[in-house]
C-alpha positions as CSV (number, residue, x, y, z in Angstrom):
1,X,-172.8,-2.2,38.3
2,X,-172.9,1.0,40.1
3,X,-175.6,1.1,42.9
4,X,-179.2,2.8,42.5
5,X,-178.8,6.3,44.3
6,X,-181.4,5.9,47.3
7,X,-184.7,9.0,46.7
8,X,-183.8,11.2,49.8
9,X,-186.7,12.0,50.6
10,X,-187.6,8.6,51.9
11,X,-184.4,8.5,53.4
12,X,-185.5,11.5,55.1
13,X,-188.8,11.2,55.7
14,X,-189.6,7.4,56.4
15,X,-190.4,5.3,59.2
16,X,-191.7,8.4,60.9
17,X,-192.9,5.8,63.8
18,X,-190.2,5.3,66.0
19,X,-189.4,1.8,66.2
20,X,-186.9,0.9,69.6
21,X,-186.0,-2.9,68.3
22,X,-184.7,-0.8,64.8
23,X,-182.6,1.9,66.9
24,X,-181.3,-0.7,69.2
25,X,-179.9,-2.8,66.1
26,X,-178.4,0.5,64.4
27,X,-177.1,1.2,67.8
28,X,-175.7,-2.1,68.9
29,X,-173.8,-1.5,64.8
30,X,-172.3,1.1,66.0
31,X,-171.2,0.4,69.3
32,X,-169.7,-2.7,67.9
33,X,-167.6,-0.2,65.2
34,X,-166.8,2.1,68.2
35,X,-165.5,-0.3,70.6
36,X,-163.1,-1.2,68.1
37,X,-162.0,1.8,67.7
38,X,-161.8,2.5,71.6
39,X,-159.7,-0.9,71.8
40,X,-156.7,0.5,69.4
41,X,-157.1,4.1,70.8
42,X,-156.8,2.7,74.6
43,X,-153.7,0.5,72.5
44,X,-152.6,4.0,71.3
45,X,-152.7,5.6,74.5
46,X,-150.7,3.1,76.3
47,X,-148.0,3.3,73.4
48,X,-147.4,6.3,74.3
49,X,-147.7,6.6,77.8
50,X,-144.9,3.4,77.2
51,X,-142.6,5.3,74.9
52,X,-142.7,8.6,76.3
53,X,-144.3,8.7,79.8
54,X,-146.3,11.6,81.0
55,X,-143.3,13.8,79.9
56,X,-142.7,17.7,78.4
57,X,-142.3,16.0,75.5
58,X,-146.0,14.2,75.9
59,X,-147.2,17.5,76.8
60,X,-145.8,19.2,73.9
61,X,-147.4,16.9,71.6
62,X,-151.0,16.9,73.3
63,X,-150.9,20.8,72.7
64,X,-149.8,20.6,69.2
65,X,-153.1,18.9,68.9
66,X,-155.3,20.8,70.6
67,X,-154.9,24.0,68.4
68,X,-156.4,22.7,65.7
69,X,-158.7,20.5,67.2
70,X,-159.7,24.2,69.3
71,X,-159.6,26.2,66.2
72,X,-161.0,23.9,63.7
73,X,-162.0,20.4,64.8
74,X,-165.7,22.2,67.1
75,X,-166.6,23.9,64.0
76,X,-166.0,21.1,61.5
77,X,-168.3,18.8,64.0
78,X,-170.9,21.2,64.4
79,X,-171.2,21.5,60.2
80,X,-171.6,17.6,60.2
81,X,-174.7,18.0,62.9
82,X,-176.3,20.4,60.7
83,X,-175.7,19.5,57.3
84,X,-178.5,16.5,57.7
85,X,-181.5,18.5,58.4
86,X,-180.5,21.4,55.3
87,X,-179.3,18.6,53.6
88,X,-182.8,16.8,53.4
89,X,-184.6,20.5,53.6
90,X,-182.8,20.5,50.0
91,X,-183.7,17.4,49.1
92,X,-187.5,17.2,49.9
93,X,-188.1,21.0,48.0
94,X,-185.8,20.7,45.2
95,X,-184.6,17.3,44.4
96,X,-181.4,15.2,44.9
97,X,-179.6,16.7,42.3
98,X,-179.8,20.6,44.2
99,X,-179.3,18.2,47.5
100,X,-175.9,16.9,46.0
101,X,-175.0,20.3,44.8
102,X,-175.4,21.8,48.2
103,X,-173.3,19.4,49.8
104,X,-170.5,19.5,46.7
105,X,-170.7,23.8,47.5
106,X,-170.3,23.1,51.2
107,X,-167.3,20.5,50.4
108,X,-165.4,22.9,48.4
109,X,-166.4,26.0,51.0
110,X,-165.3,24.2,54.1
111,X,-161.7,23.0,52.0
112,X,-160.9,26.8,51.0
113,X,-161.1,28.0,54.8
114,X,-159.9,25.0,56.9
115,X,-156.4,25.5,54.4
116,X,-156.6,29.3,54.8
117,X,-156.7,28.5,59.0
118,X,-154.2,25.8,58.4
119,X,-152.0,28.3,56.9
120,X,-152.6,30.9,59.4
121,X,-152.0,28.7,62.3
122,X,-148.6,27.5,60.7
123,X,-147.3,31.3,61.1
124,X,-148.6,32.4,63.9
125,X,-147.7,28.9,65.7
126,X,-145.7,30.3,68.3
127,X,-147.9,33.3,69.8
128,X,-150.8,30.2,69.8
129,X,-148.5,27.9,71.7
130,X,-148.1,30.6,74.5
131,X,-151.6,31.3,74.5
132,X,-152.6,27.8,74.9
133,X,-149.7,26.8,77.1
134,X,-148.8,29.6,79.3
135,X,-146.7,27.5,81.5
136,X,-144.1,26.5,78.8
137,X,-140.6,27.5,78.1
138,X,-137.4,26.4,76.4
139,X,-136.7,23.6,75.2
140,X,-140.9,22.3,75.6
141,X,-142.1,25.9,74.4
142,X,-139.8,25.1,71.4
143,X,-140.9,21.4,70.9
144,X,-144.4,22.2,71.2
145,X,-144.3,25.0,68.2
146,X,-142.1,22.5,66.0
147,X,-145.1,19.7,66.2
148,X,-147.8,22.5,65.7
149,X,-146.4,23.6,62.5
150,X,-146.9,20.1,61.4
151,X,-150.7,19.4,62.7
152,X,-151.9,22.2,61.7
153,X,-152.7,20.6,58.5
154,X,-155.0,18.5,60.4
155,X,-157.5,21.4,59.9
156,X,-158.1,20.2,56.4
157,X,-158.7,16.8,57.1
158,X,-161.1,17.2,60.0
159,X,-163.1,19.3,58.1
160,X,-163.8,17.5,55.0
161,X,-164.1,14.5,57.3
162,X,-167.1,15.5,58.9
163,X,-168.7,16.9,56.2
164,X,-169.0,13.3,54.7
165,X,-169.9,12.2,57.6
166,X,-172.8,14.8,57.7
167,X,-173.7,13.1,54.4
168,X,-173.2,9.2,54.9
169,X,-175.4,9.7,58.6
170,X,-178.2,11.9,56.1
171,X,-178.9,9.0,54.3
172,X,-179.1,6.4,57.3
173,X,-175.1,5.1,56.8
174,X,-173.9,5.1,60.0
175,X,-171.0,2.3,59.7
176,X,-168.8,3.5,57.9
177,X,-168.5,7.2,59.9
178,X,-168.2,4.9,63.0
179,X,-165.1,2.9,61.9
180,X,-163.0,6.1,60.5
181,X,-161.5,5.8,64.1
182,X,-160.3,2.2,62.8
183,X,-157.6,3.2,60.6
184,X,-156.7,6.4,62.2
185,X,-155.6,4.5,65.5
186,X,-153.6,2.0,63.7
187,X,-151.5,4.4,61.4
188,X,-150.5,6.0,64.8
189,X,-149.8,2.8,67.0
190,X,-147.7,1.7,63.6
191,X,-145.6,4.8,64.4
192,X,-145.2,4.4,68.0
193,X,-144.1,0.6,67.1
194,X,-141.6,2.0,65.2
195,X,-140.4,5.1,67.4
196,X,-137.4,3.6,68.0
197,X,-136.6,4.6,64.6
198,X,-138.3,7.7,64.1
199,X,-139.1,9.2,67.6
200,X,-141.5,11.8,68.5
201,X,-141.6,13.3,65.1
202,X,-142.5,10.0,63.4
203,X,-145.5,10.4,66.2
204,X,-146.7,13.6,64.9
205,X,-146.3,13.3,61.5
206,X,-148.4,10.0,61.5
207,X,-151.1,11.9,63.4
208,X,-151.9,14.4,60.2
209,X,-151.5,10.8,58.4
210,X,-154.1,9.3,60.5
211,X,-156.2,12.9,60.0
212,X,-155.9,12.1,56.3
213,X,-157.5,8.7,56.3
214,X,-160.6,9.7,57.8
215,X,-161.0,11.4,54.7
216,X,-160.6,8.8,52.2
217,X,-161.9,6.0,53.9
218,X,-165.6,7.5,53.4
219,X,-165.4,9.1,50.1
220,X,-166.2,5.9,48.0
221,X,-169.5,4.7,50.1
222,X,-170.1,9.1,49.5
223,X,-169.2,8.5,46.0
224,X,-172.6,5.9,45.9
225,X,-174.7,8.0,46.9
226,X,-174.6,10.7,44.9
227,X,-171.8,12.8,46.4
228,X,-169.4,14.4,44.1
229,X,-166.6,16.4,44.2
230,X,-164.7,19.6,41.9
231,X,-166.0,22.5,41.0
232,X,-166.3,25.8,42.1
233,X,-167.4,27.5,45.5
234,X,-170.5,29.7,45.8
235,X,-170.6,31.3,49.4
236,X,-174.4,33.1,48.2
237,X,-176.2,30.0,48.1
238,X,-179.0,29.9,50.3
239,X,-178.9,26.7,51.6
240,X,-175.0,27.4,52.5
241,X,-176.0,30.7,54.3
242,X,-178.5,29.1,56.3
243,X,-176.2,26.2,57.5
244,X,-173.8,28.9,58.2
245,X,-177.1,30.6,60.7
246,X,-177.7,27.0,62.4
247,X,-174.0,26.3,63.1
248,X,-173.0,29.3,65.2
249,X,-175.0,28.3,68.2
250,X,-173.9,24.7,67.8
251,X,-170.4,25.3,67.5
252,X,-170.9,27.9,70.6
253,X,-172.3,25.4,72.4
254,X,-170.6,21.7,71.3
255,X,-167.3,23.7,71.8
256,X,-167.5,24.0,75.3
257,X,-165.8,20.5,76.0
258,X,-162.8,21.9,73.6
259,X,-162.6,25.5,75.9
260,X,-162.5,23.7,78.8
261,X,-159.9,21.2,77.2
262,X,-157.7,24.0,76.4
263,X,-158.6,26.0,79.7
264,X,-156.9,22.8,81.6
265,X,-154.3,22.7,79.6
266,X,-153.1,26.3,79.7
267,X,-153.9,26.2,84.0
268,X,-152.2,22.4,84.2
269,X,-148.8,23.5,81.6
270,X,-147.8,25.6,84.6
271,X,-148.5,22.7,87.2
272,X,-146.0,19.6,87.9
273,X,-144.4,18.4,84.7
274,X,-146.5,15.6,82.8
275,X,-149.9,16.9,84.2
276,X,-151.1,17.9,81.0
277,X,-150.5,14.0,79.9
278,X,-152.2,12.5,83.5
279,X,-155.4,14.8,82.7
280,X,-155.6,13.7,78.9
281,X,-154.8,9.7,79.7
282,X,-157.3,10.0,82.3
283,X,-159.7,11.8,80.5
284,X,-159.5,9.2,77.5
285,X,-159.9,6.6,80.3
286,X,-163.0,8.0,81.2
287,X,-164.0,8.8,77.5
288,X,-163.5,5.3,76.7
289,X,-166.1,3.8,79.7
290,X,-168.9,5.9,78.4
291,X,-168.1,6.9,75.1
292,X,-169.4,3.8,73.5
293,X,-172.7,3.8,74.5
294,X,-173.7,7.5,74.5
295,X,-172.3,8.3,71.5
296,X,-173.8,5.1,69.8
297,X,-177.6,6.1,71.4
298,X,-177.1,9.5,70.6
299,X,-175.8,9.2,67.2
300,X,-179.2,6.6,66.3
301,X,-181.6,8.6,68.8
302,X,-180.7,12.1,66.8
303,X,-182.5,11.1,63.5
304,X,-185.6,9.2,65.4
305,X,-185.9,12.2,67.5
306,X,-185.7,14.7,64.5
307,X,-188.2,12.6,62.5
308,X,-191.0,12.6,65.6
309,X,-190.5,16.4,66.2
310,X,-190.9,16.8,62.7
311,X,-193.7,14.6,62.6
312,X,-195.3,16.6,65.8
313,X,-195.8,13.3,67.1
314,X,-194.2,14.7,71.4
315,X,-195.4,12.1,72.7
316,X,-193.4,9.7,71.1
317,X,-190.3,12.2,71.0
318,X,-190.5,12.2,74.5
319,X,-190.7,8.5,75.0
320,X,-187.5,7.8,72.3
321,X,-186.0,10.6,74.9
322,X,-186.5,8.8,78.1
323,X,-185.7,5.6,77.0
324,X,-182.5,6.6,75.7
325,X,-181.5,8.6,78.7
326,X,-183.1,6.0,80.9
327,X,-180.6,3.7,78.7
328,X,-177.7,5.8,79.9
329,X,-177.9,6.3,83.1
330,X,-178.1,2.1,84.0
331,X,-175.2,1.3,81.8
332,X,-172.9,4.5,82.8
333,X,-173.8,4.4,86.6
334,X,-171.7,1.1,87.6
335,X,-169.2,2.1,85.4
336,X,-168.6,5.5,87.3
337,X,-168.7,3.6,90.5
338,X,-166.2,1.0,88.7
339,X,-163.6,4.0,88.2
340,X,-163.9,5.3,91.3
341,X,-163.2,2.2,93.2
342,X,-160.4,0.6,90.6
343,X,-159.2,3.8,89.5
344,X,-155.1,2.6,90.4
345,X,-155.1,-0.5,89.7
346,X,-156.8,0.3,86.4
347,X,-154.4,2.9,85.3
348,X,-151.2,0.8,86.8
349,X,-152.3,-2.0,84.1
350,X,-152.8,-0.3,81.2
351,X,-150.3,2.4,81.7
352,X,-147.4,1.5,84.1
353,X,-144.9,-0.1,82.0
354,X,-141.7,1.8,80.1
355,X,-141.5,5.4,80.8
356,X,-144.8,5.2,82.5
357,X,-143.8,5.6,86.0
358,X,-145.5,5.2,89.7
359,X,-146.0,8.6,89.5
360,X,-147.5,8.9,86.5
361,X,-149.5,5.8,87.8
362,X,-150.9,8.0,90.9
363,X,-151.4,11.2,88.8
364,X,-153.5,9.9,86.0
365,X,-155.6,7.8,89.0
366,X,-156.1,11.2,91.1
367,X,-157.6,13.0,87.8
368,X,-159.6,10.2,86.6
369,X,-160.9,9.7,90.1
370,X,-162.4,13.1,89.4
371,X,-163.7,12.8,86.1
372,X,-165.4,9.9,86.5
373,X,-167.7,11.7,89.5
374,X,-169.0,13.6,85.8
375,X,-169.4,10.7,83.6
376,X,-173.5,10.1,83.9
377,X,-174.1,13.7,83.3
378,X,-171.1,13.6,80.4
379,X,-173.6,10.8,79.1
380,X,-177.0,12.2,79.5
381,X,-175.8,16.0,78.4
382,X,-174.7,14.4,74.6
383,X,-178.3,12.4,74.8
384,X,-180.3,16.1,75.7
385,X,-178.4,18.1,73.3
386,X,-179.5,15.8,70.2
387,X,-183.1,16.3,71.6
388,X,-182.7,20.4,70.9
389,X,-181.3,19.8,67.7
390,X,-184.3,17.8,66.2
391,X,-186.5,20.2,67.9
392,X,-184.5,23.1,65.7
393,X,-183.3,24.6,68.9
394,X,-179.2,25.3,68.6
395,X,-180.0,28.4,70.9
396,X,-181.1,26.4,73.9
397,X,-177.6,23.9,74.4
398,X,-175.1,27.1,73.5
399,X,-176.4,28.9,76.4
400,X,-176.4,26.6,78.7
401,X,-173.2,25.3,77.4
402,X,-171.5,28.9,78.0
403,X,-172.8,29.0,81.4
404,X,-171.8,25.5,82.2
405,X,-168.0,26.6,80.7
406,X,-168.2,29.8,82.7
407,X,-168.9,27.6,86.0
408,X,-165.9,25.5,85.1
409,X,-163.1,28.3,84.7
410,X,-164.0,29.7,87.9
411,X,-164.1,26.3,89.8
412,X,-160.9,25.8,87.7
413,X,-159.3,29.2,88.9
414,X,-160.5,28.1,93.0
415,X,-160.0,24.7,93.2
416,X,-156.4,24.5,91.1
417,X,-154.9,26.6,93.8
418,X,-156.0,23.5,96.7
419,X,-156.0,20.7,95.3
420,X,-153.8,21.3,91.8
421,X,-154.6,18.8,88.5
422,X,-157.5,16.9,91.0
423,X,-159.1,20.0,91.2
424,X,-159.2,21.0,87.3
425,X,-160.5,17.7,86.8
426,X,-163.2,17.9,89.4
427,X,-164.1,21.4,88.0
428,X,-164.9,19.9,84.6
429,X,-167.0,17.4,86.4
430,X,-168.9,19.6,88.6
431,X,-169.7,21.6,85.2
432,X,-171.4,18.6,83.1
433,X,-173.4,18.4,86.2
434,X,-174.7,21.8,86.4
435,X,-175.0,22.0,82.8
436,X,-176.9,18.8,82.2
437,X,-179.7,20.1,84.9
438,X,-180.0,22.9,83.2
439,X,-180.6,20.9,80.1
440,X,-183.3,18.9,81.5
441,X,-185.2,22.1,82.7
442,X,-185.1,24.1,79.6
443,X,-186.5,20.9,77.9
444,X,-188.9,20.3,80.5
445,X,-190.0,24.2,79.9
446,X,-189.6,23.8,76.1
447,X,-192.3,20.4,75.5
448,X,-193.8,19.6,79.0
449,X,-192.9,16.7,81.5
450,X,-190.6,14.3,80.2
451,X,-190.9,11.9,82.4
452,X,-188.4,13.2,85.2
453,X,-190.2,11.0,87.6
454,X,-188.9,7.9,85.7
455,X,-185.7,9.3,85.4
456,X,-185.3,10.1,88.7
457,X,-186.1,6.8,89.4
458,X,-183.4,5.4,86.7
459,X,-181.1,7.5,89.0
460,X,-181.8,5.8,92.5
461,X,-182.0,2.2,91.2
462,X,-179.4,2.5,89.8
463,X,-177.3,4.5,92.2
464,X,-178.4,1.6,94.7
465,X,-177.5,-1.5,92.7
466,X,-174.1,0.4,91.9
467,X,-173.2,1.3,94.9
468,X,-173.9,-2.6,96.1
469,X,-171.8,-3.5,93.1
470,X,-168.9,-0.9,94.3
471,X,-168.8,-2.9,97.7
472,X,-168.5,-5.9,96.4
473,X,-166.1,-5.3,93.4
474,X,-163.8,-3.6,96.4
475,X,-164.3,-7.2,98.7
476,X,-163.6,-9.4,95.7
477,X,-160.7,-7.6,94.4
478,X,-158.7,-6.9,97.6
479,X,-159.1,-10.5,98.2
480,X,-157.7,-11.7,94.9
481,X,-154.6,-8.8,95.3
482,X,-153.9,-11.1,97.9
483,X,-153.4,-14.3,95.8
484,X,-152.2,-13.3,92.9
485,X,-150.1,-9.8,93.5
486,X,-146.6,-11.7,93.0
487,X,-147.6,-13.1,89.3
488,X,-147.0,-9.4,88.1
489,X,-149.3,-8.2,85.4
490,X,-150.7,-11.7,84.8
491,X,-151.9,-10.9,88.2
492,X,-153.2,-8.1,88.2
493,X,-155.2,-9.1,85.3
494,X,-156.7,-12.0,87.4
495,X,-157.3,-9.2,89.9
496,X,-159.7,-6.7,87.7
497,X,-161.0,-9.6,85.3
498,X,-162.1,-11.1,88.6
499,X,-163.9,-7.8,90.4
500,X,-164.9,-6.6,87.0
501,X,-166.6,-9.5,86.0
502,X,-168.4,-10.3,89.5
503,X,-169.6,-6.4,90.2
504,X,-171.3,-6.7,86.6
505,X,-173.3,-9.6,88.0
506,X,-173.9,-8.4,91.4
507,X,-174.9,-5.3,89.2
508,X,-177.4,-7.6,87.0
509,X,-179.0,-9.0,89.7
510,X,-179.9,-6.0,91.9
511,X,-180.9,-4.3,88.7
512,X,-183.5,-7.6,88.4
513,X,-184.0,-7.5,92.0
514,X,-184.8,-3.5,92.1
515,X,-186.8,-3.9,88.4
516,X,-185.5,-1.6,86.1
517,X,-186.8,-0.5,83.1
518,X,-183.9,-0.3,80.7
519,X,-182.9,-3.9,81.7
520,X,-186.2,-5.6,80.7
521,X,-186.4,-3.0,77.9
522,X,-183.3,-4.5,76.7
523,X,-184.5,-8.2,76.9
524,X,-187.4,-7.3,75.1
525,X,-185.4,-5.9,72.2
526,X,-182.6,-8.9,72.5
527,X,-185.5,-11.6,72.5
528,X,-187.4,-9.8,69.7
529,X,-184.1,-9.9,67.9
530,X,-183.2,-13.7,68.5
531,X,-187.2,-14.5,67.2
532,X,-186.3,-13.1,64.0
533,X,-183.3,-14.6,63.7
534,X,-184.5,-18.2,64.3
């Protein structure tokens, strides 16, 4: 029997009160969905740093890529962020059946130009390759055009992709868009597993494949609720022109990490060869340690923080804020310190093995050492850009966005000529920073305090207890190199379980010991949780 359709206007418009033990269970949902995914995507990466090392042929793949993701993937992402509010706008005035039309319209819209770009970006492959990757010639210029007349089509996928996720998150599903990653990583680490057979092509054919299943794995939980599909395309409907208004600041703004992206790429392609493929295993190194929790608070905190701003209810807005951010900073902190202190041993582990060489080793370690100096304000900046976007601000993030992205190509431009890849990566991180300041004081001008003091606070407990934790996981793990170097990777497993494991506790215990907020916070949601349960 086919499921009741939920009334979206409670979906959209209950449990106005925000509720921390509810978030922190949709949260912990998610993160549980998303570290699985990270898990095969680290799997992934190591596949291929195995099979084809940080290469011309690894670069040529990683800039097939990032032309569509460049061209199409920013503005794909920013439709899915403001779909839900003109989605429920629809809902509340005219009904779900005008809500389900919208989103069919917007469906069918977003499928006749993502295969209009994907088209466009199959002919024109070549002058995008040398615009993206200046540094390439021969044999890589030609590899790299090959592969992006192939993902190209990825265009199509992305884009329908996040318009159902834009739906599913609008009525409070956030599972499913959380495991799309799921599939996607295992159709790829199927191909590298078979490379033998089918080589580097096999790699980029399975990547439009992957694309493809994000797709399809959340069209039948879309089907429940109400969405449908076929058809025909209206481009003067209202609600369609006004999603078209919100999204040009968003994707100005959300597309800053994508620029920068492609601004390293085109100033690394004419660097050392496989600098392109250090910079993006580092980067998903990096990605990986914070990814899981920010994106998990900020993908639960967005709806709460819409609902209280809706609601007019600042006070509470600004105490779902702090928390979250409060949440981020203790839980990314160590985790920088963690990466700055392991970074080669970390990378020679997962990475060094096949065509994955010392070099490669010392390269990818040099940029993530860099990158990780960024990773709080990586965390906090996705936390503060939700908090415009349920105040209806998409003006506020793209402007400090473009200035953050103008600070990073001219760091970029200066410190590339001193200290080459280091310094690209290092420009990025310097960037975040600036940009997430900037965040905090147009906020701070926008509503009032938000609690600054607090989060200041956040930042020095937590800088302390981290940096005590860095010490120790430094002591601990050059004394077990010492015992158990010669049992090859066993060892060095031994080695990082060993610091990893006791800098988390020395970590717990001066968090206890200095009384921070977001740990007790935490118990209080966990024992809440466990009363329930028994």
């Amino acid at each position: 029997m086919q499921k009741e359709i939920p009334d979206c206007n409670k979906i959209a418009y209950s449990d106005q009160k925000y509720s921390p033990g509810k978030a922190a269970r949709a949260a912990a949902i998610i993160m549980a969905a998303t570290l699985s995914s990270k898990i095969l995507g680290f799997f992934r990466e190591l596949l291929i740093g195995a099979k084809f090392g940080a290469t011309n042929v690894t670069d040529a793949y990683l800039v097939s890529l990032t032309i569509p993701a460049v061209i199409f993937a920013t503005v794909a992402g920013a439709l899915a962020t403001t779909f839900i509010p003109v989605y429920s706008e629809v809902a509340v005035k005219k009904g779900k059946g005008p809500a389900a039309d919208f989103a069919r319209n917007l469906f069918n819209v977003v499928l006749v130009i993502s295969i209009a770009v994907s088209l466009t970006g199959i002919l024109m492959a070549k002058p995008l390759v040398r615009l993206v990757a200046m540094g390439f010639s021969g044999e890589t210029l030609d590899m790299a055009v090959s592969f992006t007349r192939i993902t190209m089509i990825v265009c199509v996928f992305v884009g329908l992709s996040n318009i159902l996720t834009g739906f599913l998150q609008s009525h409070q599903q956030f599972a499913i868009p959380a495991i799309v990653g799921i599939p996607y990583n295992l159709i790829i680490i199927t191909a590298l597993l078979l490379s033998p057979a089918f080589g580097i092509w096999g790699l980029v054919i399975a990547s439009v494949m992957a694309a493809a299943s994000q797709v399809f794995i959340q069209i039948p939980e879309a089907f429940k609720l109400g969405f449908r599909i076929g058809g025909g395309v209206d481009f003067h409907d209202e609600a369609l022109r006004r999603t078209g208004i919100l999204v040009v600041p968003v994707v100005l703004g959300t597309g800053v990490s994508q620029i920068n992206t492609l601004v390293d790429r085109m100033l690394a392609s004419g660097l050392a060869e496989g600098s392109i493929a250090a910079l993006n295993f580092a980067n998903r190194l990096n990605g990986f340690a914070f990814g899981i929790f920010t994106l998990s608070i900020a993908t639960v905190v967005y709806p709460t923080l819409s609902k209280l701003s809706a609601n007019k209810d600042m006070d509470a807005f600004k105490n779902a804020l702090g928390r979250a951010a409060g949440f981020v900073i203790a839980i990314v902190m160590p985790m920088t310190a963690g990466a700055i202190i392991l970074r080669v041993p970390i990378v020679r582990f997962l990475f060094e093995r096949g065509a994955f060489d010392e070099r490669a080793t010392f390269m990818t370690a040099t940029a993530l050492l860099y990158y990780s100096i960024g990773m709080v304000a990586f965390g906090l900046r996705d936390v503060l850009n939700r908090g415009f976007y349920s105040l209806q601000d998409t003006k506020t993030p793209m402007i400090n966005g473009a200035i953050a992205m103008v600070i990073n190509i001219i760091l970029n431009l200066i410190l590339v000529r001193f200290m080459g890849m280091g310094g690209l990566a290092l420009s990025t991180s310097i960037s975040a920073i600036a940009g997430t300041v900037m965040l905090f004081y147009s906020l701070r001008k926008r509503i009032g305090p938000i609690g600054g003091k607090k989060i200041i606070e956040s930042l020095i407990k937590s800088g302390i207890a981290s940096a005590v934790m860095a010490a120790a996981v430094h002591f601990i793990y050059g004394y077990m190199s010492e015992i158990f170097t010669p049992a090859g990777i066993a060892g060095q497993a031994m080695d990082l379980g060993a610091a990893i494991l006791s800098g988390a506790l020395v970590y717990f215990i001066m968090c206890i010991l200095l009384k921070m907020d977001a740990v007790f916070w935490t118990f209080s949601i966990l024992k809440n949780n466990l009363k329930r349960v028994l």
